[in-house]
N, C-alpha and C positions, 0 to 999 in steps of 0.2 A: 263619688264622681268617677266618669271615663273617660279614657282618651279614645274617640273613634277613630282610626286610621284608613282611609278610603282611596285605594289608588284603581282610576278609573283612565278613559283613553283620553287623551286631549280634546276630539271632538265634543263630547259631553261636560266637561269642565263648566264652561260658561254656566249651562242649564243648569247644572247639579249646586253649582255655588248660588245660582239666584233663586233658588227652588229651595235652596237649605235660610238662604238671608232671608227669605219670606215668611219663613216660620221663626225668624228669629234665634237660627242658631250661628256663632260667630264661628267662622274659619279661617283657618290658614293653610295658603295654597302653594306648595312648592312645585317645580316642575322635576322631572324625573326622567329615566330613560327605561326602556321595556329590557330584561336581560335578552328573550327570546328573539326578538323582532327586528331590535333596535331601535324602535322609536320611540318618539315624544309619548309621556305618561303625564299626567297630572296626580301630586300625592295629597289628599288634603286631610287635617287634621280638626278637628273636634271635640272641643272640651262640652262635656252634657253631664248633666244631671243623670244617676240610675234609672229614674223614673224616664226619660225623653229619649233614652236609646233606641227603644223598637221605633218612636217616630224619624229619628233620625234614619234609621238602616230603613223603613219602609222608602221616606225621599230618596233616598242613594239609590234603589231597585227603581224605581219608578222610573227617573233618570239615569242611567246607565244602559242603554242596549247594546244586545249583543249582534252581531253581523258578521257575516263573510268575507274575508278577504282573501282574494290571489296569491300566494307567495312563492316566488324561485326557490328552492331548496338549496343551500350551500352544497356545493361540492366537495366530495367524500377527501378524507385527510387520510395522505399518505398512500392514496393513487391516481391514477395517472389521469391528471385533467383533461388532458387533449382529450380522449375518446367520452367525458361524460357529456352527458346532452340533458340538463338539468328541463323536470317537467312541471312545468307549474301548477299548484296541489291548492283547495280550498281550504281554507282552516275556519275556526270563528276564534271571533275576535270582540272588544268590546265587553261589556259588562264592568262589573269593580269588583275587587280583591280586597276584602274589609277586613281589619283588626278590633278589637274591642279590648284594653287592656285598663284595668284599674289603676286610678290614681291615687296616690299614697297620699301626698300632698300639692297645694296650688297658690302659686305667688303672681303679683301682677303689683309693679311696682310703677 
């Protein structure tokens, strides 16, 4: 058995939990916070069988896109704010950040 760990962006959340429950895989959805960005994350977790993980990682790619977003750049630590003129830079964003770690054992009481 695996624990799939799937932390994807909030926008996608919805899709990816109805798109996983359609195949019959159970989740649990925590919310989360991005270190980089700061924002809303969605973490969701996945208990599967060895055999069902590529299906599962396939739904998680399918659902996940990635995209562009605009961001202000933090102003530089430890000089002098007044003269910075922060320039707004593309980054991508989006997609999921999957774990896949073995389970030793599983209880459900």
């Amino acid at each position: 058995m695996k624990l799939v760990i799937a932390v994807v962006e909030d926008k996608d959340s919805h899709r990816l939990v109805d798109a996983l429950s359609d195949q019959n895989f159970k989740t649990t959805k925590l919310s989360t916070t991005g270190g980089f960005l700061k924002e809303g994350n969605t973490t969701l977790m996945i208990g599967c069988e060895d055999e069902n993980v590529d299906d599962a990682l396939e739904i998680i790619k399918k659902n996940s896109s990635q995209r562009e977003q605009m961001v202000a750049p933090i102003s530089p630590m430890g000089g002098s704010a007044d003269s910075y003129i922060p320039q707004p830079i593309n980054i991508e964003v989006g997609g999921a950040t999957v774990f896949v770690v073995p389970v030793e054992s599983f209880f459900q009481f």
